[in-house]
C-alpha positions as CSV (number, residue, x, y, z in Angstrom):
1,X,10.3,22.4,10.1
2,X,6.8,20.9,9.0
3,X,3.9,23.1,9.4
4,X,1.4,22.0,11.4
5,X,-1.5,24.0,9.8
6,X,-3.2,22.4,6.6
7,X,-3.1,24.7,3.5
8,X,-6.2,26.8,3.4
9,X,-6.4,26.4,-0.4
10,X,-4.2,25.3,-3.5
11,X,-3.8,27.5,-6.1
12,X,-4.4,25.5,-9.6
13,X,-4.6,21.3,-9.7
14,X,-2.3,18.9,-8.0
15,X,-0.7,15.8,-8.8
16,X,0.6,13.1,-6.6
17,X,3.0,10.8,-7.6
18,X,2.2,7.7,-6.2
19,X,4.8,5.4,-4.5
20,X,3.8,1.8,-2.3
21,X,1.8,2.8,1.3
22,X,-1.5,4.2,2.3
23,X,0.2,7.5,2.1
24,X,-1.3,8.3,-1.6
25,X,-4.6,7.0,-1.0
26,X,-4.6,9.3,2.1
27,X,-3.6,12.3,0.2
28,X,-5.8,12.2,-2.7
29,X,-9.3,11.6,-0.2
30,X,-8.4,14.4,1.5
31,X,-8.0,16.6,-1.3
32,X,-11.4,15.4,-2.9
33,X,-13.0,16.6,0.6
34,X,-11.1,20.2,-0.7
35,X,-13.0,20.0,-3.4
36,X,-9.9,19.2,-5.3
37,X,-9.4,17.0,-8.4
38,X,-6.3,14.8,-8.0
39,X,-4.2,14.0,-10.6
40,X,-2.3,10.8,-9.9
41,X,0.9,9.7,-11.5
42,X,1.2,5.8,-10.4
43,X,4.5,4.7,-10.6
44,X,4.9,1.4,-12.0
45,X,4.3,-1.7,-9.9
46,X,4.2,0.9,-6.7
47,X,0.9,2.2,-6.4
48,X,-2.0,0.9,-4.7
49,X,-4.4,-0.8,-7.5
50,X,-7.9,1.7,-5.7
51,X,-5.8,5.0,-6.8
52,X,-6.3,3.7,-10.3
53,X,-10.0,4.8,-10.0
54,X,-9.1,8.4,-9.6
55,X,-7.7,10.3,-13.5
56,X,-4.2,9.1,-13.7
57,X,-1.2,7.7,-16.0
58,X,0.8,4.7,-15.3
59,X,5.1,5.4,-15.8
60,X,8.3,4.3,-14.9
61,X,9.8,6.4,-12.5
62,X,12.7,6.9,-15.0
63,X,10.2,8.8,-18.0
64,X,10.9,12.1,-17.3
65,X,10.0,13.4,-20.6
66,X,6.7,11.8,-20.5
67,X,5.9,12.8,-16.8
68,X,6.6,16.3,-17.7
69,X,4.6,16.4,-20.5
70,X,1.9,14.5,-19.0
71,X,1.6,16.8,-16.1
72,X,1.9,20.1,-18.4
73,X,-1.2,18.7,-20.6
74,X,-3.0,17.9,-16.9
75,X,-2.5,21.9,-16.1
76,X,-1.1,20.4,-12.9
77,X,0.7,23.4,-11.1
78,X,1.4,21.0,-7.5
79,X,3.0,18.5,-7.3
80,X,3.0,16.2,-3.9
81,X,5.3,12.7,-3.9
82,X,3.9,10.6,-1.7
83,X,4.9,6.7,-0.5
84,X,7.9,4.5,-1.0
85,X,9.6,3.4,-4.0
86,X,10.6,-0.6,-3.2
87,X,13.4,-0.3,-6.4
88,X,15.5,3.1,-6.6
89,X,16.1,3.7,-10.2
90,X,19.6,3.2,-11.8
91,X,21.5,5.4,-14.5
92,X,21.2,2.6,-17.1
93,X,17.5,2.9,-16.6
94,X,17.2,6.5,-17.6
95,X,15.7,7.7,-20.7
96,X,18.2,9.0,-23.2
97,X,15.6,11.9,-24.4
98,X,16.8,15.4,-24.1
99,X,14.4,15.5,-21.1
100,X,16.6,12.9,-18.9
101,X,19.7,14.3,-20.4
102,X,19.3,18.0,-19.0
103,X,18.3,16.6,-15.7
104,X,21.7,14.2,-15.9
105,X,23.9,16.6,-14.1
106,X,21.3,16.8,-11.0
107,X,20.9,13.3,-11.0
108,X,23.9,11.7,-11.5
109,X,25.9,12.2,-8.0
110,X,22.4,12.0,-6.7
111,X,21.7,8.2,-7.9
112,X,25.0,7.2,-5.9
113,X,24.2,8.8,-2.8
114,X,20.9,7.8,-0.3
115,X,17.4,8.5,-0.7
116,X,17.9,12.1,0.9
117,X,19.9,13.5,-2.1
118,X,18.2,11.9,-4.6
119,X,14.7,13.1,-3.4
120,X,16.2,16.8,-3.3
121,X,17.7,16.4,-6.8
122,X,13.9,15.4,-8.4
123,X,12.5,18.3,-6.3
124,X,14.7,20.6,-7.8
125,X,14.2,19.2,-11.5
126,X,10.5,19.5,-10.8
127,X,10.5,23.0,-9.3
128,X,13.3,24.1,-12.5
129,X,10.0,23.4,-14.9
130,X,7.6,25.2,-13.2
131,X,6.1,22.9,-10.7
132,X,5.3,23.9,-6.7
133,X,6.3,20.5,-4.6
134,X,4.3,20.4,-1.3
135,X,4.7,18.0,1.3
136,X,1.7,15.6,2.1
137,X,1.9,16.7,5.7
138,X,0.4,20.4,4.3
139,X,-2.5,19.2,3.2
140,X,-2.9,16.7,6.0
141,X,-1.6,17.6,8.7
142,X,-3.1,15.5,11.3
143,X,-1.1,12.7,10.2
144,X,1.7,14.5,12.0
145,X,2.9,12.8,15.3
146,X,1.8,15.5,17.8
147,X,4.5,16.5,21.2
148,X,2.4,14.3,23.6
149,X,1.1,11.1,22.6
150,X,-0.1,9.2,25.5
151,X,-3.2,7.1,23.9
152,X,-1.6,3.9,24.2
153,X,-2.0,1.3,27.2
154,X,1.4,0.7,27.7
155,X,4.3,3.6,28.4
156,X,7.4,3.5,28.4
157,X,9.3,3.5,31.5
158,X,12.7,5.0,32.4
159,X,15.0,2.2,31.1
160,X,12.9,2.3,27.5
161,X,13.1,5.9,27.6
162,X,17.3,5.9,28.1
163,X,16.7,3.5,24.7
164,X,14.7,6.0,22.6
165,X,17.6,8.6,23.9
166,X,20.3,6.3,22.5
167,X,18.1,5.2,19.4
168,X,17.5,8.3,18.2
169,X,21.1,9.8,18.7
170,X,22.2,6.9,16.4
171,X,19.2,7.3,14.1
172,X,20.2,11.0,13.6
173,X,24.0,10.0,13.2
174,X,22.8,7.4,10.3
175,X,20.7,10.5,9.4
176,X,23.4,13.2,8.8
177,X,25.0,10.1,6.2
178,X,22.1,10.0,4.3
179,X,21.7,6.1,5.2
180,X,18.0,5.8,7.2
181,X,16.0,7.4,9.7
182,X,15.9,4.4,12.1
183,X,17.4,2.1,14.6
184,X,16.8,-0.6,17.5
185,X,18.3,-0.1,20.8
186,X,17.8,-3.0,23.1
187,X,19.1,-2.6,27.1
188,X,21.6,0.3,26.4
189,X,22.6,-1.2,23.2
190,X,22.2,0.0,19.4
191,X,21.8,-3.3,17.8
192,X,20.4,-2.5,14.1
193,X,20.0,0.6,12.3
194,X,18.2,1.2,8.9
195,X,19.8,1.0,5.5
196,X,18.0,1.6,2.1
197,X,16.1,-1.5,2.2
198,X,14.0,0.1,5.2
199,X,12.4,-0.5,8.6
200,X,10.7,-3.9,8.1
201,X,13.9,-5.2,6.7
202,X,15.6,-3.9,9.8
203,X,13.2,-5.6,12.0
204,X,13.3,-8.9,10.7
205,X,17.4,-8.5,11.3
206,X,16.2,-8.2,15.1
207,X,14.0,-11.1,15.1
208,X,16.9,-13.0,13.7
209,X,19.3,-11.8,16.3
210,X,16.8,-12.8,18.7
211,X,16.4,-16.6,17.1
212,X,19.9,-16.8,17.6
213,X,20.3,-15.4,20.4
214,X,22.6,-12.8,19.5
215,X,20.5,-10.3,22.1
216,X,17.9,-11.0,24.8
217,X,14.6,-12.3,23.7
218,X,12.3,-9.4,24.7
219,X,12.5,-5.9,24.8
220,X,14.0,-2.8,23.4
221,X,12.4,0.1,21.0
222,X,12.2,1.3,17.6
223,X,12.8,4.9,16.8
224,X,12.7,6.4,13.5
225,X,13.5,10.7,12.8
226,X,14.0,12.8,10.6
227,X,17.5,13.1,8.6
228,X,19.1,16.4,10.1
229,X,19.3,17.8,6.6
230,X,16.6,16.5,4.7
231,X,13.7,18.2,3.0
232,X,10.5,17.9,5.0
233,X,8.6,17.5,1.9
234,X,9.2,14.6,1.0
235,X,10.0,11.2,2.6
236,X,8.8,12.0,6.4
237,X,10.0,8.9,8.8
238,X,6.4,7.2,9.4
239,X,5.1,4.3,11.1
240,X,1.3,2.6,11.3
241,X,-0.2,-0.8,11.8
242,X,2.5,-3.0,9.5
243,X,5.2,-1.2,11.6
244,X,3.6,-2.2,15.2
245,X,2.6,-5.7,14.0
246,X,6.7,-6.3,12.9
247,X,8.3,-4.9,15.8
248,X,5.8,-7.1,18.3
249,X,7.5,-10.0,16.4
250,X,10.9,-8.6,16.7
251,X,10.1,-8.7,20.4
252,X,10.2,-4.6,20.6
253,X,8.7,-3.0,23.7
254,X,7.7,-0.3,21.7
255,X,8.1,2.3,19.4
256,X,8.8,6.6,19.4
257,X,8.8,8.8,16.4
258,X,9.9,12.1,16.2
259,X,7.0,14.7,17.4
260,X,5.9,17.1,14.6
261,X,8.5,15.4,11.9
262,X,7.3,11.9,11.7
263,X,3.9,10.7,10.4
264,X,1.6,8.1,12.2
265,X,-0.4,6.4,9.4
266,X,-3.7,4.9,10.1
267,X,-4.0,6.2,13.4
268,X,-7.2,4.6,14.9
269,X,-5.6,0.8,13.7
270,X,-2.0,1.8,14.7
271,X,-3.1,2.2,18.3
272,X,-6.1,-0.6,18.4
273,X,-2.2,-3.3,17.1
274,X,-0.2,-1.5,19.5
275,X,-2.2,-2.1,22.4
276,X,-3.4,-5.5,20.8
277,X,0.6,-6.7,21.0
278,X,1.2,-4.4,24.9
279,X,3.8,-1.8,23.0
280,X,3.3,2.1,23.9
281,X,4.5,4.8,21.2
282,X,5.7,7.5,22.4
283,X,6.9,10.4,20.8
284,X,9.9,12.9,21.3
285,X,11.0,16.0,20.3
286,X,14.3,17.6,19.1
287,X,16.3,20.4,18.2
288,X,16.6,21.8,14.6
289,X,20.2,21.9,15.3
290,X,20.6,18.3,17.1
């Protein structure tokens, strides 16, 4: 289970490879305020064009060769992967160095299977040459979704909460398939669920059920957790302001993460949109063995 207490210290330098999001950017201020000096590795035509101020290199998230040699020279003993990746690599992508082709056993089943198995496979590959992979929830904690979040306007009501029951039972059945950690349920009915093109994709699939009038035109909730046998490291279910302002025009009443295993990004605007568009968040908690 995440820890919910930040990392007094980390021994020797850290990098962050640096995906799409605010999750990066997040990550390397906070580690600056440690007195820290960040090491970014942006992947290609993913990363956030501010983190290019901090010392960095620019790769392909297929160059494993380089990116292991490029952290060794950097004395980079941490390594933290933070954001999304919009393109998952393929195997005709890979590298054919002596690098990629060690790694090809890990990665091979992995690059057929969902985001879960592949994101333990790299973690493994880093850790087998040396490095410590943290989660960005250790060194910021507070972006954790506490047990009992009640700072929105709206709340959800006993009919919305029998839909975040039923939500996140299918969320965690998509979960255990390594598929997504999300899904809609709209008066007592599961009517999307997340694939690997994520949550906004699966959002604007209920706003198109909704222009057609496949389901009722308002209401319903959002509710994204963790996979039941993922790797709390890496890939946390999250939500922030993008997330409210898409599920308002899905027609969503609102929106519950996970407590303690889903990250809210951007709190202070994620509640100002949220109250903006009348959606609560709630969040909920579970079992490790759910």
């Amino acid at each position: 289970m995440p820890s919910s207490n930040a990392r007094s210290f980390l021994s020797g330098r850290t990098a962050i490879i640096a995906g799409n999001g605010v999750l990066p950017t997040v990550v390397a201020q906070e580690l600056e305020k440690r007195g820290q000096n960040p090491f970014l590795v942006l992947l290609r035509g993913e990363a956030d064009m501010t983190l290019y101020d901090y010392e960095h290199c620019e790769l392909s998230i297929v160059e494993l060769a380089r990116l292991f040699k490029i952290l060794k020279a950097a004395e980079i003993h941490n390594v933290i992967l933070a954001g999304g990746v919009k393109k998952r690599p393929s195997l005709l992508q890979l590298r054919p160095d002596w690098t990629t082709l060690s790694a090809l056993s890990k990665l091979f089943k992995a690059l057929r299977s969902g985001d879960d198995t592949l994101l333990r496979a790299f973690i493994r590959i880093l850790e087998d040459y040396g490095f410590c992979v943290i989660g960005a929830h250790e060194v910021v904690p507070d972006l954790l979704a506490p047990i009992e979040f009640n700072v929105t306007v709206q709340r959800a009501n006993s009919k919305q909460n029998a839909d975040i029951i039923l939500a996140a039972e299918a969320a965690r059945s998509l979960g255990r398939l390594d598929i997504g950690q999300a899904a809609v349920a709209v008066d007592g009915q599961v009517v999307a669920v997340e694939d690997s093109k994520g949550t906004d994709n699966m959002l604007r699939r209920v706003q198109e059920m909704r222009e057609r009038q496949k389901i009722v035109p308002q209401g319903g909730v959002l509710v994204k957790c963790v996979k039941p046998q993922q790797d709390y490291r890496v890939d946390l279910p999250s939500i922030g302001p993008t997330t409210v302002i898409n599920a308002a025009k899905s027609g969503l009443s609102g929106i519950a993460v996970e407590a303690k295993k889903s990250l809210i990004l951007s709190l202070e605007k994620t509640i100002e949109e949220a109250n903006k568009r009348s959606l609560f968040i709630e969040t909920f908690r579970t079992t490790d063995n759910e």
